[in-house]
C-alpha positions, 0 to 999 in steps of 0.5 A: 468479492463485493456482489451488488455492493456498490454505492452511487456517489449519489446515494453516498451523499443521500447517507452523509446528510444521516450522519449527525445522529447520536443514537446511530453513531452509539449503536455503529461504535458498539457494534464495532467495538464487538468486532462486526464488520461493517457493510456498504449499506449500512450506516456508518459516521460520515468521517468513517467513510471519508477516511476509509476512501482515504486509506483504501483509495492510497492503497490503491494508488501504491499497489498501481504506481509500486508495479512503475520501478519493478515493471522497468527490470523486467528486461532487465533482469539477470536470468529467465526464471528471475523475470518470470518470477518479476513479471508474475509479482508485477502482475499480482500487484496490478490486480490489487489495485483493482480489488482496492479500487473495487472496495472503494468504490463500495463506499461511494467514489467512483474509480474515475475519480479516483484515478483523476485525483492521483494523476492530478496530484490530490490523491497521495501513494506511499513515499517508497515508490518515489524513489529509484531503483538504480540496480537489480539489489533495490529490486531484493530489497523491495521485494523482501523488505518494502513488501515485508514492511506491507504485510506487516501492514496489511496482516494487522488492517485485515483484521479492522472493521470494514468488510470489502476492505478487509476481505481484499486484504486477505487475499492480497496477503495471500499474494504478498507472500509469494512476493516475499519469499521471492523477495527473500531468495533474491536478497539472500542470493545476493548477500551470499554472491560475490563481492560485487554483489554484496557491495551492490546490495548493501548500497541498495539497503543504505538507499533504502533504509529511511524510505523504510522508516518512513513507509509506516507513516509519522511518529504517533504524536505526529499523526493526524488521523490515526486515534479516531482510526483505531477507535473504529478499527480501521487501523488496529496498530500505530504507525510506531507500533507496526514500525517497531514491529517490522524492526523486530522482523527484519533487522534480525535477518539483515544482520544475519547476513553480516550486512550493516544498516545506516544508523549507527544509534539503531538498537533496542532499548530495555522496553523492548522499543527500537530506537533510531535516529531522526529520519528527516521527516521533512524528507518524507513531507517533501516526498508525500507532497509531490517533491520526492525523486521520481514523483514527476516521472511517476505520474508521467508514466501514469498519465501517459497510460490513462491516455493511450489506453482511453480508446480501449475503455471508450469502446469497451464502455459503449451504452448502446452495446448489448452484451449477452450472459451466457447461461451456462 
């Protein structure tokens, strides 16, 4: 998918020290605002960079660490084909990952460094996966409704300026839809079930409601990085745009089922707006920023992996090593 399109920390810095250009940054702004993709080579304004590893790197981590509260229901899931269908999502999920790691990479940051970044705490992953998944009904609702919000996300974001990003992002969406109709069929089973299991899902979508609110990011006027990011097509929706957005697709479907939400001042307004109540974006803050209820145990399992599988990467890394390629 990327070819020879890897950038050196080094040669990302050699870039950087170009970055003060006017010229060059009037010429990069009309290429984009024509919509061409950018490149690894080419130029590109050094917060353009920086804020591409940013958001593709926080990808990266989420599609990682949101396998963690899947991956425990694997045995436990209640029949043989849910299983079969977890362990493929599971799977598909690890492989984002390590597309997104490879864009990144494209533009000058190691994977190594990367992964350093997340288990020291510099690195951020989405909120969502802070939190628990207590029964199997948390794993419907993040299979229909976290991964529901995700498309959302990713079927806009595909369509920005930056090349690997954005052909990563077509195919994950390819996947992501498999996850959600298995998302969608869990949820829908259990929302037609027996007593117990419709009281078992609507627990799960309370538990849920807020880490879905808060999932696409802080309000507009509270985001720091979102003007500059649409002003180059990174983004090419707000937070509250593709909020709104994922409301309007899935509040429908939930109260089809004659489930409830959390919030009794959730409604549309004239404008065609949802509106909500506060959602306590000090919780989302606190969870961000290392405080949630499973950051501790998250990165534990992270770190537990990096280090019992380093023997593998040491000796699949040897330099002195040679390796033939087949011709045919």
């Amino acid at each position: 998918m990327y070819g020879n399109a890897y950038i050196s920390p080094e040669e990302a810095k050699q870039m950087q020290s170009q970055q003060d250009d006017p010229k060059q940054l009037a010429l990069f702004e009309a290429r984009v605002a024509k919509g061409e993709k950018v490149e690894p080579g080419d130029w590109m304004p050094t917060d353009y960079r920086k804020q591409l590893i940013r958001m593709i790197e926080q990808h990266a981590h989420s599609e990682i660490v949101g396998a963690l509260p899947e991956g425990t229901w694997i045995t436990r899931a209640p029949n043989f084909r849910r299983k079969l269908a977890l362990i493929a999502k599971v799977q598909d999920e690890i492989g984002h990952g390590q597309l997104l790691y490879s864009a990144a990479e494209t533009l000058g940051k190691t994977r190594e460094q990367m992964l350093a970044d997340l288990l020291s705490g510099k690195s951020k992953y989405s909120n969502v996966f802070n939190y628990p998944a207590k029964t199997w009904a948390d794993i419907a609702v993040i299979g229909f409704l976290v991964d529901g919000a995700a498309i959302v996300n990713q079927v806009i974001n595909s369509k920005g300026s930056y090349g690997p990003y954005c052909r990563a992002l077509e195919r994950i969406c390819y996947e992501e839809s498999f996850h959600l109709k298995q998302g969608h069929d869990n949820f829908v089973y259990l929302a037609t079930g027996t007593p117990q299991q419709r009281n078992m899902l609507q627990e799960a979508l309370n538990r849920w409601y807020r880490p879905l609110l808060h999932f696409f990011g802080p309000s507009d006027k509270a985001s720091q990085h979102s003007e500059k990011l649409m002003k180059w097509r990174v983004k090419l929706a707000s937070n509250d745009d593709m909020r709104n957005q994922f409301l309007d697709q899935y509040v429908p479907k939930i109260l089809e089922l004659d489930l409830t939400l959390p919030d009794p001042n959730l409604k549309k307004n004239d404008a065609g707006i949802w509106e909500f109540s506060d959602p306590d974006w000090d919780e989302f803050k606190r969870v961000i920023n290392g405080d949630g209820p499973c950051n501790a145990e998250r990165l534990a399992v992270r770190r537990y992996a990096e280090e019992a599988g380093r023997w593998v990467r040491n000796a699949l890394m040897r330099k002195e090593e040679k390796y033939v390629v087949p011709l045919a």
